[in-house]
N, C-alpha and C positions, 0 to 999 in steps of 0.2 A: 504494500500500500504506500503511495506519495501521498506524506504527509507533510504539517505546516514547515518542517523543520527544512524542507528540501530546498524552499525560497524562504529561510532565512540564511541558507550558506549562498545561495545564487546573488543575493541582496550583499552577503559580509564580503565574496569574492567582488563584486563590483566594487565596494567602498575603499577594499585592500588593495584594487589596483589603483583606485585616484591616491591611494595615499604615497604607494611607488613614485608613480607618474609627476606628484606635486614635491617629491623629494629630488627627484633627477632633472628640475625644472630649473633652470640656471638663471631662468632673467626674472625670477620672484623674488625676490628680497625677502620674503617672509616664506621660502619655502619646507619648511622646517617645520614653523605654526602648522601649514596648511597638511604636511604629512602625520604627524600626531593626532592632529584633530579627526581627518578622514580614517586613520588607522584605528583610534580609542573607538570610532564610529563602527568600524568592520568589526571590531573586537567582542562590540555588544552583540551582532548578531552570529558570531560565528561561537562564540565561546561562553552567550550571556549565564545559561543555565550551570555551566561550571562556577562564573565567577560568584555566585550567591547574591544576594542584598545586600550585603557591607560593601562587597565589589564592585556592583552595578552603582550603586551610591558613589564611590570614589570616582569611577571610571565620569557618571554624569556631573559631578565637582571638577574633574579636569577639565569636560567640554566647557563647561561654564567659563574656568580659567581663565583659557587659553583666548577663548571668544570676547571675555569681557578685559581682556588685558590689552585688543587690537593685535592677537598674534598670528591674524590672518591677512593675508593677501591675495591677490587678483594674480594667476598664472596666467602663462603665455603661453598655450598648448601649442602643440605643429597640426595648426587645422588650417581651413582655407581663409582666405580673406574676406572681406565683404563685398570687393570686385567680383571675387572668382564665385561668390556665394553667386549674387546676380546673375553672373554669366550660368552657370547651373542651372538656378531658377528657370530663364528663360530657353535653356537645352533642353532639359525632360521636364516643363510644365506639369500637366496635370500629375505625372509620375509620382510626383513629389510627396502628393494626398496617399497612395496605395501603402505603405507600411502605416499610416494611421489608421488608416481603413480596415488592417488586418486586425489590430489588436479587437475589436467590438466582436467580430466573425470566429476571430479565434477562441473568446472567452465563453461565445454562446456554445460552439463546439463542444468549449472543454464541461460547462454546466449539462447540455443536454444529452451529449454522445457519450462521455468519456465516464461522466460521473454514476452512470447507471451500469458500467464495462464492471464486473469482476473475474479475476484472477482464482482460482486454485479455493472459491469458495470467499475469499475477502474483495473489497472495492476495489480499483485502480486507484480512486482518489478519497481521500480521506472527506465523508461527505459533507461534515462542517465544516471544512475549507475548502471546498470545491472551488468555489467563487476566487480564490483568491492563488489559487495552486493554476487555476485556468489563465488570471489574468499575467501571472507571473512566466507562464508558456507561452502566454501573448505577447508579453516582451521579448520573450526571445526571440520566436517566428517572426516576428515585427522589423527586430535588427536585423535579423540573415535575410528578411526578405528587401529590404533596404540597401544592406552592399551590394547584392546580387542584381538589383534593380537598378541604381543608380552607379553601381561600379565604384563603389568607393573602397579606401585601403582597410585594411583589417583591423588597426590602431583606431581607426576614427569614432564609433560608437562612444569608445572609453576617452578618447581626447574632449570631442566637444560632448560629454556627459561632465567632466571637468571643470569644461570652463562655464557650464551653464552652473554647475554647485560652487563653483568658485565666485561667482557671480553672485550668485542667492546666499551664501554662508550661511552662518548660524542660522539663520529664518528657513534653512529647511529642516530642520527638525524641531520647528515649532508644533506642527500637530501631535507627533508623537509626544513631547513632551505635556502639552497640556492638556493631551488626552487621557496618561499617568495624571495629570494635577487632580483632572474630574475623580478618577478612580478612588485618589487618596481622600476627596473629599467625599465621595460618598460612603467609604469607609471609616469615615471621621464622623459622620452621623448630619453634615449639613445638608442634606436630602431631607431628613425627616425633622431636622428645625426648621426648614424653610415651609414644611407642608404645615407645622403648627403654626407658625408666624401668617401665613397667608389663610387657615381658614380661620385665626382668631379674627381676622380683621375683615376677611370678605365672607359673606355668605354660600355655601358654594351646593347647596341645595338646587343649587337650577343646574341641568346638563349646560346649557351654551356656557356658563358661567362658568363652569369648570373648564369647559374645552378652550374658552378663550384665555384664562387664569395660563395654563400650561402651554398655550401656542404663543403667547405674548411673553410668555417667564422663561421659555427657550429662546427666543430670538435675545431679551434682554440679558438672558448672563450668558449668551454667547459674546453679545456685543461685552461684556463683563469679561471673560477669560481667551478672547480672542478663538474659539472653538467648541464647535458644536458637540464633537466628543466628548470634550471637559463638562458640556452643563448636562448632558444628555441623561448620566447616571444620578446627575443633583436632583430634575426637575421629576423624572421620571421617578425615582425613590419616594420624593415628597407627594407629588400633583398625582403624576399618571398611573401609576400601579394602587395608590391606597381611593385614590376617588375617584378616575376614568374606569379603569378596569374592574377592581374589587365592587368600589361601591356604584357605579351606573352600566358593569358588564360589559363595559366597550369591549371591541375585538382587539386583542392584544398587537396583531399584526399592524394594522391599521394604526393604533395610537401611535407604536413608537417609530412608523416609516413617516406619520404624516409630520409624528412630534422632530424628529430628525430634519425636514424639510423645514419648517419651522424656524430650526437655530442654523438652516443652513442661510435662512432669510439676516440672522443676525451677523452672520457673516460676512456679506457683501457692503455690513454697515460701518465696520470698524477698523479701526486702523490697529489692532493689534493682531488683528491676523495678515500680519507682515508679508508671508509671501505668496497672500491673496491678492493684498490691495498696496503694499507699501512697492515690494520689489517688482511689481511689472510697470510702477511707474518711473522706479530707476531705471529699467531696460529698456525702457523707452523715452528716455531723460526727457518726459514731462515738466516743464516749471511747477507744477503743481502738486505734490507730493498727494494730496487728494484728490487727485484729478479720477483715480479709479471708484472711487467713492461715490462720490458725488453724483459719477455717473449713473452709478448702480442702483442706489436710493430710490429713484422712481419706481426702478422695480421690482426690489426687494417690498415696500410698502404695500402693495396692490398683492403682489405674494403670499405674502403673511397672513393678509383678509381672507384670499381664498382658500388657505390651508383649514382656517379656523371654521371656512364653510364645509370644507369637503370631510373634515373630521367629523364633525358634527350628524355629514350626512350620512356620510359612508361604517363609523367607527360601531354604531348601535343600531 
């Protein structure tokens, strides 16, 4: 059986080559920072369950470190220019789209074909991680089918895979990490102080009252912790499992897909989800550091309304 564990060494081998790659980089000044950092990063996923909790703790105190001392820097990979990029573009045009194209194709593949296959009496794919063992084979099919399509060198996947993370730094492992934050807080009990604090103060006797309490409480402490992951076990502990589901019998599936779309609305609001809305306005040196924001707003708003409708309608 391929299980989770197979795409977390597929994920540790990629981070363990940017960390090579950012160490034999000669025109970084800070290549050193950027090899430790991606390294302690590969480390986590290659060897986390050895290191224990005191380990993973230290290992996540170093990223911290190293990140908040300015010990990273912006590499220089051997990739193409942004002449050559153009010139490209305009050689295989639509080409361009077919390895994005593969990953959506691949992952239904691997959900409905692959995940129902078994071997010797067990599954092919471990079937609570289908979904993510699928999309992970979709990265791959994705790259091979991109060199081979567009004819590029074999280094290149992992060069500009580099300079995009070299780019984005620390703000890519913003989800994961305050996706852990949500965790710790709902194992700290603020799921269930927040569900006391909001039904002392609202009535929550009415279904829409509830559904809106919990659509409107995910998007705001998304907008609060920069990620929907982080609130999702707070509001959901508090609001949706003790009064959507137990006490008005919603459908468990529906609450927490629509409750999730929800803080994905609080996302497109805030500026701490950095490399949602902060770093794509650096890569595209916007004046406006909010520029991604702002834009998003109108639609996020209108979004939110209709989750609180569609929960409402759909969930009971």
């Amino acid at each position: 059986m391929i299980r989770i564990g197979a795409v977390y060494v597929l994920a540790g081998l990629v981070f363990a080559a940017f960390a090579v790659l950012s160490a034999v980089d000669r025109n970084n000044s800070k290549r050193f920072g950027n090899a430790v950092f991606w390294g302690l990063v590969a480390t986590s996923f290659l060897a986390g369950d050895l290191l224990g909790d005191l380990g993973n703790g230290v290992l996540v105190l170093g990223l911290a470190l190293i990140a908040g001392f300015g010990l990273l820097g912006r590499g220089q990979p051997a990739t193409t220019s942004p002449e050559e990029r153009q010139a490209l573009a305009e050689r295989f045009g639509g080409k361009l789209f077919v390895p994005a194209l593969v990953l959506p194709v691949v992952v239904i593949f691997g959900v409905l074909v692959l995940k129902p296959i078994e071997l010797a009496g067990a599954p092919l794919l471990d079937p609570k991680q289908a979904t993510l063992i699928s999309l992970a084979l979709a990265a791959v099919v994705a790259t091979a089918t991109g060199l081979i399509l567009l004819r590029q060198p074999l280094m290149s996947p992992l060069q500009e895979g580099r300079r995009l993370m070299d780019t984005v730094g620390w703000a890519a492992l913003l989800p994961q990490m305050l996706a852990a934050l949500g965790a710790v807080f709902a194992l700290a009990g603020v799921g269930d102080l927040i569900g006391r604090l909001v039904t002392s103060h609202i009535p929550m006797d009415a279904r829409l009252t509830a559904v809106a309490v919990y659509c409107l409480g995910m998007a705001g402490f998304t907008v609060i912790m920069g990620n929907a992951f982080a609130a999702f076990p707070v509001m959901t502990a508090g609001i949706g499992l003790p009064i959507l589901i137990r006490g008005f019998g919603g459908d468990p599936a529906v609450v927490a897909s629509i409750g999730m779309l929800s803080g994905f609305c609080g996302t497109l609001m805030t500026p701490l989800a950095a490399n949602f809305n902060l770093v794509p306005a650096a890569l595209l040196e916007l004046p406006d550091r909010y520029a991604v924001i702002k834009a998003q707003i109108p639609t996020a708003l209108p979004l939110l309304v209709a989750n609180v409708v569609l929960m409402y309608v759909l969930a009971f």
